[in-house]
C-alpha positions as CSV (number, residue, x, y, z in Angstrom):
1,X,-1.4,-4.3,-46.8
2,X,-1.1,-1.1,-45.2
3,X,1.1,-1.2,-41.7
4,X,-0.8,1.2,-39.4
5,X,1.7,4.1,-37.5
6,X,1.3,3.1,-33.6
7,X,3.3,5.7,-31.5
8,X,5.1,4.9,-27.9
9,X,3.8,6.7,-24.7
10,X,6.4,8.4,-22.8
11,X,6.4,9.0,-19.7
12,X,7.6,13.0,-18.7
13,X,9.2,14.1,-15.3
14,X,6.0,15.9,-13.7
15,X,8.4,19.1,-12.5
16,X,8.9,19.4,-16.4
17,X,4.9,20.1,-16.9
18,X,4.2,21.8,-13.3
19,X,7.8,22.8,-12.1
20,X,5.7,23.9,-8.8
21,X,3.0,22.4,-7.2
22,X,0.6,25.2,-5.9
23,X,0.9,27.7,-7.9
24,X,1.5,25.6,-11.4
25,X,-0.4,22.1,-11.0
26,X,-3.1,23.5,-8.5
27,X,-3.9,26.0,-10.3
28,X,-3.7,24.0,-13.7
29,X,-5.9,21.5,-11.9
30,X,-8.7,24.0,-10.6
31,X,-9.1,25.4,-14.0
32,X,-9.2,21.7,-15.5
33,X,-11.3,19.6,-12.6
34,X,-13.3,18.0,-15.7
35,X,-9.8,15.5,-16.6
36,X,-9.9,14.6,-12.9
37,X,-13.9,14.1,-12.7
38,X,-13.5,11.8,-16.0
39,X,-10.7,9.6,-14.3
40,X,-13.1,9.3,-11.4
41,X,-16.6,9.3,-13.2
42,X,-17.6,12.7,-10.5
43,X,-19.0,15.7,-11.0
44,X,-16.8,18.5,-9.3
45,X,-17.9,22.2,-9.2
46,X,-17.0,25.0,-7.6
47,X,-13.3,24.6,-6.9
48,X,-11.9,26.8,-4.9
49,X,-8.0,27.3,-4.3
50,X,-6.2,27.6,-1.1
51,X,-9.3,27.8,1.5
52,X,-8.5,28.0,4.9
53,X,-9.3,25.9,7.9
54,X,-7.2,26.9,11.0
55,X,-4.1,27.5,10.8
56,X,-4.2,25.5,7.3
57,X,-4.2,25.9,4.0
58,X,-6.1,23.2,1.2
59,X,-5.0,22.7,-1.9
60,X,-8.3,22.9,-3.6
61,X,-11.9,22.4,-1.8
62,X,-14.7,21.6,-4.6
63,X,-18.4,20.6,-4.6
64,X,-20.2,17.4,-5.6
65,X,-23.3,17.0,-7.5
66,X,-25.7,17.2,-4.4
67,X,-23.1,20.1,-2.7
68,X,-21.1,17.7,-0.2
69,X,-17.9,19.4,0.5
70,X,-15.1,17.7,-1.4
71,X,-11.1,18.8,-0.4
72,X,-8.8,17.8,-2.8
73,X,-4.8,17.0,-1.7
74,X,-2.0,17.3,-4.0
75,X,1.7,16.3,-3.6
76,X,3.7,15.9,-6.8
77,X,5.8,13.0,-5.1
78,X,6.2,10.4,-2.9
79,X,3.2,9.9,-0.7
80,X,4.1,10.6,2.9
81,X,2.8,10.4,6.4
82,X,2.5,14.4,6.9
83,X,0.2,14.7,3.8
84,X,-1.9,11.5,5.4
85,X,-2.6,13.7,8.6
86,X,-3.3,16.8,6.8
87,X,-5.9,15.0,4.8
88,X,-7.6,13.8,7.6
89,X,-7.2,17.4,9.1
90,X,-8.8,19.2,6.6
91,X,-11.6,16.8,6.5
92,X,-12.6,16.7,9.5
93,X,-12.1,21.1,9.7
94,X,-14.1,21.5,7.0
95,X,-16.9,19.0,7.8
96,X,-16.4,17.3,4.4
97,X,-18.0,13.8,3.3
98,X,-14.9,12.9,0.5
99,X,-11.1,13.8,0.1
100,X,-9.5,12.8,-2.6
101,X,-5.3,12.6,-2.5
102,X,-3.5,13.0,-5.8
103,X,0.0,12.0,-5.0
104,X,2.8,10.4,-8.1
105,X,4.2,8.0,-5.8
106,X,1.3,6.3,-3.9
107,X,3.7,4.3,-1.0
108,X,2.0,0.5,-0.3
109,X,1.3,1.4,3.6
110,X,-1.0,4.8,2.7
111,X,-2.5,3.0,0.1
112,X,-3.4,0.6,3.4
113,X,-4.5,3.4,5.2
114,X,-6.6,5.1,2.7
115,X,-8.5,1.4,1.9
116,X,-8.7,1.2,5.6
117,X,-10.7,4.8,6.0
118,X,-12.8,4.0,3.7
119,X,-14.1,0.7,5.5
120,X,-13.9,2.7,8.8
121,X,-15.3,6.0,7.8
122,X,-18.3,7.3,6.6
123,X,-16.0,9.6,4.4
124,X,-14.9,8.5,0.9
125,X,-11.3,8.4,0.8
126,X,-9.9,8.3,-3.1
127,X,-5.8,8.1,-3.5
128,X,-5.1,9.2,-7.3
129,X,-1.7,8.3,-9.1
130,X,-0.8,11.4,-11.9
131,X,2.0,11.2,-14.3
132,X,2.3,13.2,-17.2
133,X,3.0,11.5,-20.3
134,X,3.2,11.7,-24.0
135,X,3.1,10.7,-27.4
136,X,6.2,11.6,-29.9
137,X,6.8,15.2,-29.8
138,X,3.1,16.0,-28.3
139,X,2.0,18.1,-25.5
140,X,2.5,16.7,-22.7
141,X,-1.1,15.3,-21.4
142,X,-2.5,14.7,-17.5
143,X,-3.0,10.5,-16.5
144,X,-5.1,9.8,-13.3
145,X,-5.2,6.4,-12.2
146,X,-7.3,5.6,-9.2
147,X,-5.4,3.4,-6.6
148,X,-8.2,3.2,-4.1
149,X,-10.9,4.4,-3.6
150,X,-15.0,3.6,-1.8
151,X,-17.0,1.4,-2.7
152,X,-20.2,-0.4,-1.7
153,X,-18.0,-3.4,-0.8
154,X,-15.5,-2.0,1.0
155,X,-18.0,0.1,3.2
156,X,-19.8,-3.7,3.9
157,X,-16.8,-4.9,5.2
158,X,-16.3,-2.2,7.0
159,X,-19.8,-2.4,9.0
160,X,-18.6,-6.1,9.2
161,X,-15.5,-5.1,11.2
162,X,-17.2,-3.0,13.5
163,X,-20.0,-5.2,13.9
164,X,-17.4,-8.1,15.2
165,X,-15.9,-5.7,17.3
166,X,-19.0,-4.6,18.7
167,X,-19.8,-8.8,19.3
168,X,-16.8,-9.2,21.3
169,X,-17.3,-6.4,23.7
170,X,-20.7,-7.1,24.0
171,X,-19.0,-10.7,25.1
172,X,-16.6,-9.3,27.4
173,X,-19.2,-7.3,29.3
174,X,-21.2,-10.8,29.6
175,X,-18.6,-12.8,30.5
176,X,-17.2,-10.1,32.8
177,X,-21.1,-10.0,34.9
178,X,-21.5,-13.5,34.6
179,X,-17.6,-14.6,36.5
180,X,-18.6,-11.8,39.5
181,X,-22.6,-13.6,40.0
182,X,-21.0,-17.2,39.6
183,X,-18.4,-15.6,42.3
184,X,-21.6,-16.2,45.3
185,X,-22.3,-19.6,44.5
186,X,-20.4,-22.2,42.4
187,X,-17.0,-20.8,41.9
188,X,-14.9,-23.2,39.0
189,X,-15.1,-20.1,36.8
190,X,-14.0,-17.7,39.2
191,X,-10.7,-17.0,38.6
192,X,-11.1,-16.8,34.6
193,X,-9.7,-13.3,33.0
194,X,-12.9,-12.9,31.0
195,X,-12.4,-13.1,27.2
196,X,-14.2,-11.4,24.5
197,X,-14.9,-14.9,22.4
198,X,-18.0,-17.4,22.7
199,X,-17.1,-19.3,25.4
200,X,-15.3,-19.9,28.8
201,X,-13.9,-22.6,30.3
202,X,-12.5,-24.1,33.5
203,X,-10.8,-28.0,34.4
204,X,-13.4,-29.9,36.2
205,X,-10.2,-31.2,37.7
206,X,-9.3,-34.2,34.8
207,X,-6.7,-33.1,32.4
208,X,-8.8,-32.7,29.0
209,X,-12.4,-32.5,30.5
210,X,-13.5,-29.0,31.1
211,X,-16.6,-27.0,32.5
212,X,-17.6,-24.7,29.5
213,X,-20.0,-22.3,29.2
214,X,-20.6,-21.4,25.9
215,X,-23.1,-18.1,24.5
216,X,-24.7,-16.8,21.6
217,X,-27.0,-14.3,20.6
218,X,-30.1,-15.8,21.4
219,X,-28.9,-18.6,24.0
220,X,-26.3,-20.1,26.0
221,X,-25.0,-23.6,27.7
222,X,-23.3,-25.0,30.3
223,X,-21.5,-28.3,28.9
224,X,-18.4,-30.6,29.8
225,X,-16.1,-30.6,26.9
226,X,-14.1,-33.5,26.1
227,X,-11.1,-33.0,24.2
228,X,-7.3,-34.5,25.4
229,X,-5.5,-33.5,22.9
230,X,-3.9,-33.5,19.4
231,X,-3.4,-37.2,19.3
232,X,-6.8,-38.7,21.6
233,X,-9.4,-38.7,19.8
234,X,-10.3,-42.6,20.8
235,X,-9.4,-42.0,24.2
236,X,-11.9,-39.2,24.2
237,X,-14.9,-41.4,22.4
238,X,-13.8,-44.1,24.7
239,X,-14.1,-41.2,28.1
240,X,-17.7,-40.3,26.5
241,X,-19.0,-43.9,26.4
242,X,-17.7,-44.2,30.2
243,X,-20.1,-41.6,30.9
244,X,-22.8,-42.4,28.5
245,X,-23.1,-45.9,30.3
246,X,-24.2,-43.8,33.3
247,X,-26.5,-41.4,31.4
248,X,-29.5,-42.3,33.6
249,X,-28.2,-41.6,36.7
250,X,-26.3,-38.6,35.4
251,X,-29.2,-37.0,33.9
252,X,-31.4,-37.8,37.1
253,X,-28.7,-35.8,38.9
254,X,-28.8,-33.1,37.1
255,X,-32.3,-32.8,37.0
256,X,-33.6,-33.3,33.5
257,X,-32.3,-35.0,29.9
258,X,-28.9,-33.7,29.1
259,X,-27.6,-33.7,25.2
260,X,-25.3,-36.0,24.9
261,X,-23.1,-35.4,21.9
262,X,-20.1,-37.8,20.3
263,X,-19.3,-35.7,17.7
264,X,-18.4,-39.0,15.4
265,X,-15.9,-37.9,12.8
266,X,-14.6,-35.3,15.1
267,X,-11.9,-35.4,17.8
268,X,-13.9,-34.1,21.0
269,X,-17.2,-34.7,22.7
270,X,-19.2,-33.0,25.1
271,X,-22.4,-33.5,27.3
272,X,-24.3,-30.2,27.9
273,X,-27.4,-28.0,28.8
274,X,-28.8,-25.6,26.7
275,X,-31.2,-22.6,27.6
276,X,-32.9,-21.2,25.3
277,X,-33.9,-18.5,26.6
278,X,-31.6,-15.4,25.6
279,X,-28.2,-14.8,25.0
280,X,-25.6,-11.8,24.8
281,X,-27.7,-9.8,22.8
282,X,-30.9,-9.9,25.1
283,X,-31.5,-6.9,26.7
284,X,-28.7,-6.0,29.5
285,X,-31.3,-5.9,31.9
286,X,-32.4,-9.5,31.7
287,X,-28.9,-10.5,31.3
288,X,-29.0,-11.3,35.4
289,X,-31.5,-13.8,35.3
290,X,-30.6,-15.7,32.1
291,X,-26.7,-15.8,33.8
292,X,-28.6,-16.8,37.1
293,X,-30.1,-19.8,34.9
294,X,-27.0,-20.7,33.0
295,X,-24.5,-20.3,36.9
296,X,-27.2,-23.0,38.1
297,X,-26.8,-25.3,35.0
298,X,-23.3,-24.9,35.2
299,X,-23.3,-25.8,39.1
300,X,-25.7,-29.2,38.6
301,X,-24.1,-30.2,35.5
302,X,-20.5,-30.1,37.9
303,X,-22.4,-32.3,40.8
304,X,-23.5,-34.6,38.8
305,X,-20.9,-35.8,36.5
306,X,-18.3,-35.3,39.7
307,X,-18.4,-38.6,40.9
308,X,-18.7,-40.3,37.8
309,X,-15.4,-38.4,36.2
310,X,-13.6,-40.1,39.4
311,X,-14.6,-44.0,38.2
312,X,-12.9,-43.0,34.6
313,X,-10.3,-45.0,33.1
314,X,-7.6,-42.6,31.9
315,X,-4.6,-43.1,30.1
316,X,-1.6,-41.8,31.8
């Protein structure tokens, strides 16, 4: 049986092929774009070497198949935070829509920051490992291995993140309106710092029993929350069926059927209103009137359970 000859791949100092970066592997790399386009399956034309943008100067600034501008960054060594800002630089100076960073040493926290432009940008961000490596007594031969780079995915979750971001300002701008209207009438909620999550709450006065309001896109609720800690979930079902033996008069307070909800297999409860009617992503100009609504929920819901949360029997 015949043994078949398998060589070793060697890995060679990169100063050894291109002892100097601009004017050896630039230029070596403009004249050879195709080993860089297979490693990231483009189609680069049109490089040019050392264009200009300010007081600048980019490595190599090439075309795509439909003519997008593309810079390319080179730094035969560790990556670094300087070479970071002048890619961003040179992007943004030259209108580009990719920039690709060809570094030997990619360092874990640009590799970070490269990942996270491309779920923040519209840009496509690529950071290429080269080495230079060989086979025997061979020529020495270019490796590109992509470390990051966009993708369809990472652009989702990007759009993700800003639409979550979006959702809690959106929030805070509700909350915010809703604390200064409650401010002329019932005023439990008053001195809340307004948050940027799905609800807010205030004590109705009981350790463990709070006023919540609660909002979503396309409604929101006024509600008493029962919850007295880690460690009470029977004392809570046991505060909930004090109050559920009083539902009649409770919901005649109020003024119509509440929803009242034990949450079995669950530590808290909660009693509560819900208006249908919009939420935080209504219109900003009918926010008034559907905060109007859910301030007056808010303010018979408190009347009416207030002097039935006084008859409760409470552990200490």
């Amino acid at each position: 049986m015949n043994s078949v000859l398998i060589g070793k791949l060697e890995r060679v100092p990169l100063r050894q092929v291109w002892e100097h970066e601009a004017y050896d592997f630039t230029q070596w790399l403009q004249e050879n774009i195709d080993v860089l386009n297979s490693a990231l399956d483009l189609n680069l034309v049109n490089v040019d070497r050392e264009q200009s943008t300010g007081s600048f100067s980019i490595d190599l600034v090439a075309e795509d198949e439909g003519g997008g501008t593309v810079i390319i960054e080179n730094q035969l060594e560790k990556s670094n935070h300087d070479h970071l800002g002048k890619l961003i630089t040179y992007l943004t100076g030259m209108g580009a829509k990719a920039a690709i960073w060809i570094v030997s040493d990619p360092r874990p926290e640009h590799v970070a920051a490269i990942a996270w432009l491309n779920e923040s940008s519209s840009a496509a961000f690529y950071m290429v490992k080269v080495e230079a490596v060989r086979i025997g007594e061979s020529p020495a031969a270019p490796l590109f291995t992509l470390i990051v780079g966009p993708s369809e995915e990472t652009k989702d979750v990007g759009q993700t993140k800003k639409e979550i971001a979006e959702r809690y300002g959106i929030r805070k701008r509700w909350w915010t309106q809703l604390i200064e209207r409650s401010a002329r009438g019932n005023k439990l909620h008053t001195h809340i710092t307004p948050g940027e999550y799905s609800w807010l709450g205030a004590s109705s006065g009981t350790r463990g029993l709070n006023l919540i309001y609660s909002v979503t896109q396309d409604e929101c609720a006024a509600e008493l929350y029962i919850d007295r800690g880690k460690d009470a979930e029977e004392e809570n079902k046991s505060i909930f069926d004090q109050l559920f033996a009083r539902k009649a008069e409770i919901d005649a307070a109020f003024g119509e059927l509440l929803s009242w909800e034990r949450l079995d297999g669950k530590r808290a409860c909660r009693i509560r209103h819900t208006q249908t009617g919009g939420g935080y992503r209504s219109p900003e100009e009918q926010w008034p009137a559907i905060q109007d609504a859910a301030i007056h929920d808010m303010d018979r819901l408190e009347k009416a359970l207030r002097p039935h949360l006084k008859l409760l029997r409470l552990k200490a």
